[in-house]
C-alpha positions as CSV (number, residue, x, y, z in Angstrom):
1,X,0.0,0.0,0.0
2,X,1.2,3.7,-0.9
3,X,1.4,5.2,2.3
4,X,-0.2,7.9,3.2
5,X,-2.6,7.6,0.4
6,X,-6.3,7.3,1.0
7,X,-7.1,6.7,-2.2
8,X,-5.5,3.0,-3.3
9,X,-5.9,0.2,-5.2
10,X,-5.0,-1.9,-2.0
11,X,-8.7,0.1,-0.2
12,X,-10.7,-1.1,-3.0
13,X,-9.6,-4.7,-2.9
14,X,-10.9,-4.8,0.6
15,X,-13.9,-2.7,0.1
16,X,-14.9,-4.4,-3.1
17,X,-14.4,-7.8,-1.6
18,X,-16.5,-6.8,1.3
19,X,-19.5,-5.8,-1.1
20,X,-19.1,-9.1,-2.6
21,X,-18.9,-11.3,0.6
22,X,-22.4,-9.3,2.2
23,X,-24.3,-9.8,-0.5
24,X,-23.8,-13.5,-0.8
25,X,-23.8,-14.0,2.8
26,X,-26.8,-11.8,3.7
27,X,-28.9,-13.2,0.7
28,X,-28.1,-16.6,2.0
29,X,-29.0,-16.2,5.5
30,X,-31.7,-13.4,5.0
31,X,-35.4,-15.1,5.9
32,X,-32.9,-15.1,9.9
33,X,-32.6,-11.3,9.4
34,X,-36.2,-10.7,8.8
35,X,-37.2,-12.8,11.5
36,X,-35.3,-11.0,13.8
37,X,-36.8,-7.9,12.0
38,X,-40.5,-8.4,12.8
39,X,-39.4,-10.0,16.7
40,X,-37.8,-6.4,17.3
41,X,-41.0,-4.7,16.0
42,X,-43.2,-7.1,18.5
43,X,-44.9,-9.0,15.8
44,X,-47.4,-10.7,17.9
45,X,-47.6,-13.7,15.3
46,X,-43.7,-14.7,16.1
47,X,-43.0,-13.4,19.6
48,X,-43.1,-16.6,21.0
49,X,-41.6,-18.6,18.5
50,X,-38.4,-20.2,18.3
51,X,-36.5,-18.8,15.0
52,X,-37.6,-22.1,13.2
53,X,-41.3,-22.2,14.1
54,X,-41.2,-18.4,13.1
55,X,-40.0,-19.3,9.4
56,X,-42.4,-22.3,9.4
57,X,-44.9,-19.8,10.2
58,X,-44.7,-17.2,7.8
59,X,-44.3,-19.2,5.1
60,X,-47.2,-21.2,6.0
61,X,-49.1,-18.2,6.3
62,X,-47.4,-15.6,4.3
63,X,-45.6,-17.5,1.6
64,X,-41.9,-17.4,0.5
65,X,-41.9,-14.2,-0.7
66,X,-42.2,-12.6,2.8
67,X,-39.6,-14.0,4.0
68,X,-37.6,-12.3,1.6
69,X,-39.5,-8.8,1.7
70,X,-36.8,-5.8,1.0
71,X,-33.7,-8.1,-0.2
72,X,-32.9,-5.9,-2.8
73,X,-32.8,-2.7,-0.8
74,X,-31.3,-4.7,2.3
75,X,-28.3,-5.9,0.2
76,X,-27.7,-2.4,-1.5
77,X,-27.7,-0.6,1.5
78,X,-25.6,-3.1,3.4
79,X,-23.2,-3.5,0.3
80,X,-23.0,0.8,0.3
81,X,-22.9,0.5,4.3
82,X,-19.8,-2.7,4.1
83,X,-17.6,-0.8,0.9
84,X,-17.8,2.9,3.2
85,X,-16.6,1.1,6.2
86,X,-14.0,-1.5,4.6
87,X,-12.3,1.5,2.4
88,X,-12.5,3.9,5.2
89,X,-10.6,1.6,7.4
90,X,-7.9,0.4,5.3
91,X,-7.4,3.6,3.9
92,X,-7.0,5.2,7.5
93,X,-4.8,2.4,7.7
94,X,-2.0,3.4,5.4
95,X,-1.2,6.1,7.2
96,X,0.2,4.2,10.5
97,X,3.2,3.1,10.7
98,X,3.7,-0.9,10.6
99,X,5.2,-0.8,13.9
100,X,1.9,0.9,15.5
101,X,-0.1,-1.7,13.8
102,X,-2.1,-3.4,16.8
103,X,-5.6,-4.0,18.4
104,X,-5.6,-0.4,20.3
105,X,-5.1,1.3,16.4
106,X,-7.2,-1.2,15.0
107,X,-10.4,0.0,17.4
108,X,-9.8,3.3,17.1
109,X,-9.7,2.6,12.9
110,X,-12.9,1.0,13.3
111,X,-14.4,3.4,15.5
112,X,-13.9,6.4,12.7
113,X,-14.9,4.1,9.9
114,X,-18.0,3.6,11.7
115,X,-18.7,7.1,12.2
116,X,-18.1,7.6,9.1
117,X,-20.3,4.8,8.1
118,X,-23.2,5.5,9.8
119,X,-23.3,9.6,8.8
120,X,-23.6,8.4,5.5
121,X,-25.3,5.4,5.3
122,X,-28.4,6.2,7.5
123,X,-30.8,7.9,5.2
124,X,-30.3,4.4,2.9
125,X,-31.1,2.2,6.3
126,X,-34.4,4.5,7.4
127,X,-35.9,4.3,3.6
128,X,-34.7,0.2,3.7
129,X,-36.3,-0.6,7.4
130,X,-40.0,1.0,6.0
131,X,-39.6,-1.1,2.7
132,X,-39.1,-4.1,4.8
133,X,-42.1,-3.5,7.6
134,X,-45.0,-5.3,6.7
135,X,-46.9,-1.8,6.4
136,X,-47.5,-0.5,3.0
137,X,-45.1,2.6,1.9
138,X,-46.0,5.1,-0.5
139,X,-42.2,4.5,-2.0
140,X,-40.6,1.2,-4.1
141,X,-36.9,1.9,-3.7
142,X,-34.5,3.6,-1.4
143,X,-33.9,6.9,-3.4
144,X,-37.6,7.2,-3.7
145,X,-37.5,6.6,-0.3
146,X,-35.6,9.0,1.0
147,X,-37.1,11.8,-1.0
148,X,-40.6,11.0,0.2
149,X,-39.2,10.9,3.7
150,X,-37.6,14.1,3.7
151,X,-40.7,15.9,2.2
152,X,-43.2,14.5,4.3
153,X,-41.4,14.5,7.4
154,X,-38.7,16.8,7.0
155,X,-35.0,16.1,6.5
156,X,-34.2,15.1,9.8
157,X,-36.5,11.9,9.6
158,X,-33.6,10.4,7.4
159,X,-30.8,10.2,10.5
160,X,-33.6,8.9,12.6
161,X,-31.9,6.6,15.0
162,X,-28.8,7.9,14.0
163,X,-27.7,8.2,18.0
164,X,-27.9,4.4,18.7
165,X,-26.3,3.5,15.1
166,X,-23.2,5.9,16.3
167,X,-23.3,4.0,19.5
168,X,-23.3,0.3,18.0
169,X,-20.3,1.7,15.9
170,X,-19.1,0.0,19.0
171,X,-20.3,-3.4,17.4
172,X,-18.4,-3.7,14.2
173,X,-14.6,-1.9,16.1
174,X,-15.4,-4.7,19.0
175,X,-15.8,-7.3,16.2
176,X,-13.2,-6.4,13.6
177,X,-10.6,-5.7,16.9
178,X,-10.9,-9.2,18.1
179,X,-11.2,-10.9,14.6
180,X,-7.4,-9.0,14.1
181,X,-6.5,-9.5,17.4
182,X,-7.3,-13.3,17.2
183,X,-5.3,-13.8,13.8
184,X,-2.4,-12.1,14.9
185,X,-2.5,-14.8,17.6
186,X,-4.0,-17.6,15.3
187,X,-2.4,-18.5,12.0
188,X,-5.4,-19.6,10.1
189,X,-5.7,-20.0,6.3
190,X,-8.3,-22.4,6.5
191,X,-11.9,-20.9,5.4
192,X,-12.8,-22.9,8.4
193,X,-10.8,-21.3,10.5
194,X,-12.0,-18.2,9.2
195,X,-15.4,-18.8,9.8
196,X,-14.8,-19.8,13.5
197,X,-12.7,-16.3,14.3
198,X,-15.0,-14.5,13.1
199,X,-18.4,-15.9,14.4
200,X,-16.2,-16.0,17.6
201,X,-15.1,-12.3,17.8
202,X,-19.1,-11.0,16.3
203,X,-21.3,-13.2,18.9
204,X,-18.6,-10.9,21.7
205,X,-20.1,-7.9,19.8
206,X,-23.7,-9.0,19.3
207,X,-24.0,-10.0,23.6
208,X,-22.5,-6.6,24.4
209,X,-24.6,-3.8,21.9
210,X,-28.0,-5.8,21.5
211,X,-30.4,-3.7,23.4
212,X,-28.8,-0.2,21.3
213,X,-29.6,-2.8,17.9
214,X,-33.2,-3.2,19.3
215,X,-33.6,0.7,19.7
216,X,-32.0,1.8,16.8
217,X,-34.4,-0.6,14.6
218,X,-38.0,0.8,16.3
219,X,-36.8,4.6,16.3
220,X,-36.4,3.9,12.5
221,X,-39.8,3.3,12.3
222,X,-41.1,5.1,14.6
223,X,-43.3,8.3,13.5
224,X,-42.4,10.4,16.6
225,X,-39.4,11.2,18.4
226,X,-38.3,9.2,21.6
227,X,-34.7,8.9,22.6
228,X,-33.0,6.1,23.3
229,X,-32.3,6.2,26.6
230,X,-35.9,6.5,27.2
231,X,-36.6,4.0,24.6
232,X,-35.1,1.4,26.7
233,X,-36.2,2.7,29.5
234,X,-40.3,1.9,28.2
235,X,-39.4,-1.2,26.8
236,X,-37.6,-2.3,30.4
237,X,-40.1,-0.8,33.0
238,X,-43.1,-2.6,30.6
239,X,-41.3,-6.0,29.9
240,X,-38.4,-6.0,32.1
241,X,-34.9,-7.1,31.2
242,X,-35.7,-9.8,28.4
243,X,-37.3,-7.0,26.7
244,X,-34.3,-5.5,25.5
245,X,-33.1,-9.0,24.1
246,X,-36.4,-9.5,21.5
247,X,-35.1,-11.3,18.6
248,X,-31.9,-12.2,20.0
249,X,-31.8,-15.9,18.9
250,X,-32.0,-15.4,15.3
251,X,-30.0,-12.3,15.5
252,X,-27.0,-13.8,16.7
253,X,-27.9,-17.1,14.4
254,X,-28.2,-14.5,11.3
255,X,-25.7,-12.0,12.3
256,X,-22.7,-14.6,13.4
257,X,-23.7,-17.0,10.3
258,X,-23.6,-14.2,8.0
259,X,-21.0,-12.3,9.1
260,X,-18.5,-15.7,9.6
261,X,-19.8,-16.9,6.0
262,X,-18.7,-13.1,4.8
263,X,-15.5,-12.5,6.4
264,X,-14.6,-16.2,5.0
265,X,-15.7,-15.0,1.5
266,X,-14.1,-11.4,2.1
267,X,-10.6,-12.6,3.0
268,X,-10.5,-15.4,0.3
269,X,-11.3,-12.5,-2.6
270,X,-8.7,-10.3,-1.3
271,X,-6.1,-13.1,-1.3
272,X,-6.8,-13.9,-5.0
273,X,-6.7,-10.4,-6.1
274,X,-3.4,-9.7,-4.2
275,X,-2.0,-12.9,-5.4
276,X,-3.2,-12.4,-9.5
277,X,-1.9,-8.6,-8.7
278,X,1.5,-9.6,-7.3
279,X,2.0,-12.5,-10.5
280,X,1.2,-9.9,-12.9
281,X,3.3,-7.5,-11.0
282,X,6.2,-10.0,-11.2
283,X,5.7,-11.2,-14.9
284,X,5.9,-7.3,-15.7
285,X,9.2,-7.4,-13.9
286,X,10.7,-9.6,-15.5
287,X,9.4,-8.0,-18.9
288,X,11.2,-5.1,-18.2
């Protein structure tokens, strides 16, 4: 990597392969995202269903397609959301010296990607929570989305929930600090391995930032303005501390599953590209 460059080839590898792992791994895991979806909104039909009964449920009842309601948007505004945070990161990156390369800089890195992340991204994730609610929108897409939001309820309505999402930017720097800090420790070039560090070091994140995930997603759809302190605070006094954890089992089954099967994917892409990129670098070498 050039360093001190933010814009890189070496950035784009990462970002781009991060675009391409998401999408495969949240496609292939989605109907666990949108049960987790519906439990966090208290959809009385699932709230007391295991993960499985709730699939069997709505497919039953609702058909295949619900399970699937909002893929497109989901994985376009998770693939915008994965390429800021990947290139932000590594780009950051290449402006610390190798020798000041370890898991106190890699939090910090992850803590202003995520910021970064979720200044930009939020709009895309408040249009992309109303397409996947069950209630009918007046909107199809996510830019249509975003422009009927902002007229109708004003500009602001688009970093709804934006507190809580700057908060969980806890989530991902807790998760990508231990995934480094664990291969630094752990030589693994298994995809196995992979797979394992990585659901490891994201079911750490998931336990920890839950109850801010739970907030973040109702305040998106929410119509009026309630902080999240006091948010919790409803959801706590009215059903206690369980409350806070609604959808938890098929979040961390979707989350960790998705995430492991992405970072597997993800690393695998940027080791083929760096590999094909160093041959060709070589063959030009010995051209010249």
């Amino acid at each position: 990597m050039k360093k001190g460059s933010l814009f890189n080839y070496e950035s784009l590898v990462h970002a781009t392969a991060a675009v391409a792992g998401s999408t495969f791994a949240l496609t292939t895991f989605y109907p666990l995202d949108m049960v987790k979806f519906r439990v966090q909104l208290q959809d009385k039909d699932l709230s007391e269903k295991t993960t499985l009964q709730a699939i069997f449920h709505i497919l039953k009842n609702e058909g295949i397609t619900a399970l699937y309601r909002g893929l497109r948007p989901t994985v376009t505004t998770m693939g915008v959301s994965n390429f800021v945070y990947f290139y932000t990161f590594h780009g950051m990156k290449g402006f610390v010296p190798e020798e000041m390369v370890n898991s106190r800089t890699d939090f910090v890195l992850s803590i202003i990607a995520g910021v970064a992340n979720v200044l930009l991204t939020n709009p895309l994730w408040v249009a992309n929570n109303r397409l996947k609610n069950k209630e009918e929108v007046p909107f199809t897409g996510l830019l249509d989305g975003m422009v009927h939001i902002a007229s109708v309820e004003g500009i602001p309505a688009l970093w709804k929930g934006v507190f809580p999402s700057l908060m969980l930017v806890a989530n991902p720097a807790i998760h990508f600090t231990v995934y480094e800090a664990l291969k630094r420790r752990v030589k693994v070039n298994s995809a196995t391995g992979v797979f394992l560090l990585s659901a490891v070091s994201k079911s750490v994140a998931t336990l920890l930032t839950y109850p801010l995930q739970l907030a973040q997603t109702r305040q998106r759809l929410m119509k009026k303005r309630l902080g999240t302190a006091a948010l919790l605070m409803t959801i706590l006094k009215k059903q206690g501390a369980k409350g806070l954890y609604q959808g938890m089992e098929s979040k961390l089954l979707q989350t960790v599953l998705a995430t492991a099967l992405m970072f597997v994917m993800y690393e695998k892409i940027v080791q083929f590209v760096f590999k094909l990129l160093l041959g060709t670098a070589k063959r030009k070498a010995l051209k010249g």
